[in-house]
N, C-alpha and C positions, 0 to 999 in steps of 0.2 A: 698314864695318859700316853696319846701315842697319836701319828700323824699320819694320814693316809688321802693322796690327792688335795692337799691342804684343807682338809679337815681333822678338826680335833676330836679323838672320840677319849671317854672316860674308861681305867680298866686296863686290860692288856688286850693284843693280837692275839686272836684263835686262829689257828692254821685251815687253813679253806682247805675246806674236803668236797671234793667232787669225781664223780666218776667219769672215765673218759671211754671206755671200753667193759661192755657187759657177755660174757661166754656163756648158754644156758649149759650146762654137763645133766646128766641122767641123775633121775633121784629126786629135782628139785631142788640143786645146785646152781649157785652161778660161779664163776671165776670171774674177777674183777678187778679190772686196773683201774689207781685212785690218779686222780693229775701229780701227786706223787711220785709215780712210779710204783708204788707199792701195789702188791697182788694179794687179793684176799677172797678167800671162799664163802659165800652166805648161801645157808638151806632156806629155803624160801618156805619150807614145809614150816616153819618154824612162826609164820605170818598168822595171825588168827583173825576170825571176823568174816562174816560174809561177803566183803568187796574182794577178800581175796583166793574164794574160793576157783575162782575158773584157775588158778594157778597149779590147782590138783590136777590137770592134765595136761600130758605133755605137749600139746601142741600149742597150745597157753602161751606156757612157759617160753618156749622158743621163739615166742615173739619180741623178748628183752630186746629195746631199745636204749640208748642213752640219751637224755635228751636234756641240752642244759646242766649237765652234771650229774641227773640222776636218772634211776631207771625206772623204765617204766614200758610198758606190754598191752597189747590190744590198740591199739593205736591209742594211747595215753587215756585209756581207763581207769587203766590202775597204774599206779608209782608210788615210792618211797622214798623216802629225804634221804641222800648220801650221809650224813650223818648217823641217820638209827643204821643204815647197812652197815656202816664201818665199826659201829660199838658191838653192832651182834654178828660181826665176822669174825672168822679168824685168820692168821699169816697164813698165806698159800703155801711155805715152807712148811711150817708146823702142819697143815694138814698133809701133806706130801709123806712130812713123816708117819703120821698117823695111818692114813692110807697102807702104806707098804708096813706099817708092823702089825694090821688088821688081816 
């Protein structure tokens, strides 16, 4: 149990995941800073389903907004919950590494 604004909720604290900054990169990448601080890369090619197909081009793409925490494109047509980005990202480090040994 745990207290927050003196409410009681049952269970533990999940750390709030939100995005604060969206960077679209080539390919159908973004670069992403969480409120964290932490930077994380998500391929957006990676999205399936017909609401996310205008994503397949880049001018789409380059419309990444943040908005509320999360991002979202086309003037909030389309968006995804900061939480699925953050499970199907990876560390900006790590891909840094990858990158350069690619």
């Amino acid at each position: 149990m745990y207290v927050i604004d003196d409410v009681c909720y049952a269970g533990t604290p999940e750390k709030e995941i939100r995005v604060i900054e969206a960077k679209p990169l080539v390919g159908g990448m973004l670069l992403l800073t969480f409120l964290s601080g932490e930077k994380r890369l998500f391929d957006t090619t990676t999205l399936t389903g017909p609401a996310f197909l205008p994503l397949r081009e880049e001018a789409a793409l380059r419309t990444a907004r943040v908005q509320h925490g999360f991002v979202s494109w086309l003037d909030g047509a389309i968006d995804v919950a900061p939480e699925y980005i953050y499970e199907h990202s990876i560390p900006y480090d790590e891909a840094a590494d990858l990158l350069l040994a690619g």
